[in-house]
C-alpha positions in Angstrom: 0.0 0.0 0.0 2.6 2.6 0.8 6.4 2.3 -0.3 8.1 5.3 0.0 8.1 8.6 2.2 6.6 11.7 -0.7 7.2 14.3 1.6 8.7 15.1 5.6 7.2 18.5 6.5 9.0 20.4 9.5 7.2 23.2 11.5 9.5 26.6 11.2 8.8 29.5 13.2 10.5 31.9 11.1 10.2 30.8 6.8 12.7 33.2 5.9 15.4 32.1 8.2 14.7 28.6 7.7 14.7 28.9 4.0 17.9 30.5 4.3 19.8 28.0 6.4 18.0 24.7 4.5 18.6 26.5 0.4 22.0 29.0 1.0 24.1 26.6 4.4 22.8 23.2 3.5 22.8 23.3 -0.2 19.1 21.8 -0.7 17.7 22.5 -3.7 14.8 25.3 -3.5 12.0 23.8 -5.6 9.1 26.4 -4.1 8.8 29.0 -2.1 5.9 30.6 0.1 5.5 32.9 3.6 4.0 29.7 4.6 5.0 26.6 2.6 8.4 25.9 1.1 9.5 23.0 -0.7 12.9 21.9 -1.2 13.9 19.1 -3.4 16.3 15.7 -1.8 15.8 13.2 -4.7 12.5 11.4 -4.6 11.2 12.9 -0.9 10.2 16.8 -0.5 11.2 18.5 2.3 8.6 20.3 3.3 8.7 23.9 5.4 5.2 25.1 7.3 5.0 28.5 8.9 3.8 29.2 11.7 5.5 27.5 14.5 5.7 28.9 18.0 9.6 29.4 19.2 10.8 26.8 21.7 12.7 27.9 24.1 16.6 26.6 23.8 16.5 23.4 26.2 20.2 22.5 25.7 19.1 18.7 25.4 19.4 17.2 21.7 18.7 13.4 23.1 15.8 12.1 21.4 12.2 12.8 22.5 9.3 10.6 21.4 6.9 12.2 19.0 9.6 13.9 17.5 11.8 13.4 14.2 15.3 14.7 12.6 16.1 15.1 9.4 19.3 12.9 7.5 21.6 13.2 4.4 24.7 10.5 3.2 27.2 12.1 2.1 30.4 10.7 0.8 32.8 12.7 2.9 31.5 13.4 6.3 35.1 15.3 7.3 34.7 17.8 4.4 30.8 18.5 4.9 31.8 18.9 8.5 34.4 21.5 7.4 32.4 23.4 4.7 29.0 23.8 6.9 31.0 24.4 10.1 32.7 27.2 7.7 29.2 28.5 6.7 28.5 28.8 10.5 26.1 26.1 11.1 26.1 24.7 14.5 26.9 21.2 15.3 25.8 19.7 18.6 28.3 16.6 17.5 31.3 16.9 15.6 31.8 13.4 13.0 32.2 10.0 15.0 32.4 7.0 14.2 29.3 4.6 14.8 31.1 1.2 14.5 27.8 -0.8 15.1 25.7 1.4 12.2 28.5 1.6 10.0 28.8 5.3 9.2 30.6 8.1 10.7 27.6 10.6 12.0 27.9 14.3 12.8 24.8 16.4 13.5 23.8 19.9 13.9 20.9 22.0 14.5 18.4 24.0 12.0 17.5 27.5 13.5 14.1 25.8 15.6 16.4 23.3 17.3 16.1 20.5 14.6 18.5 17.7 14.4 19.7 17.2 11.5 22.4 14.3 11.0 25.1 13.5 7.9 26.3 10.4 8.0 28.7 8.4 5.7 28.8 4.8 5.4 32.4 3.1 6.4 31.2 0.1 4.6 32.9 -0.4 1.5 
C-alpha cells in the first residue's frame, strides 16, 4: 500500500530564516517558495517547510524525544561536509564520530528551531 516517504514536512517558526539555512548553508535544492509553505527538493522525498510555528525555548538537550523526528543526508565525505558547513557557521551539537555498530561516521547539527539534523557516511565499502 505505501512504499516510500513523498514528503517530511517540518514546522518553522521563522520561513525566511529557515529557508535561508535549509537553500544558502545546507545546499538543498529550493523547488518552491511561500511565507508559509516551502519546498525543497532531496531526490525522490520533498522536504517540506510550514509557517507558523511557535519558538521553543533553547533546552540544551538534543537526546531524542518521542513524538519527535530529525532530518538525515549521506554524504560521501563526512570530514569535508563537516568543514564546509562548520565554515558557513552552522552549529553542530556533535562533531563526526564514528558509529562502528551502524556503519557510518555521523555528525549532527541543528536548524535554526532546534532541529537535528544528521550527515552520516557509510564506512562500509
Amino acid at each position: 500500500m505505501f512504499n516510500k516517504v513523498d514528503y517530511v514536512m517540518v514546522t518553522v517558526s521563522d520561513m525566511g530564516r529557515s529557508v535561508e539555512f535549509y537553500r544558502d548553508k545546507l545546499g538543498v535544492p529550493l523547488k518552491f517558495e511561500s511565507p508559509d509553505w516551502t519546498e525543497f527538493q532531496t531526490g525522490e522525498t520533498t522536504l517540506a517547510l510550514h509557517g507558523g510555528g511557535k519558538p521553543q525555548p533553547p533546552s540544551g538537550d538534543f537526546g531524542p524525544k518521542a513524538g519527535t523526528c530529525s532530518i538525515g543526508f549521506n554524504v560521501p565525505n563526512l570530514d569535508q561536509t563537516f568543514e564546509e558547513l562548520k565554515a558557513k557557521g552552522v552549529r553542530f551539537v556533535m562533531p563526526p564520530k564514528l558509529q562502528e555498530a551502524e556503519g557510518i561516521k555521523l555528525a549532527v547539527c541543528i536548524d535554526p528551531d532546534g532541529l537535528a539534523v544528521s550527515f552520516a557516511e557509510s564506512t562500509r565499502k
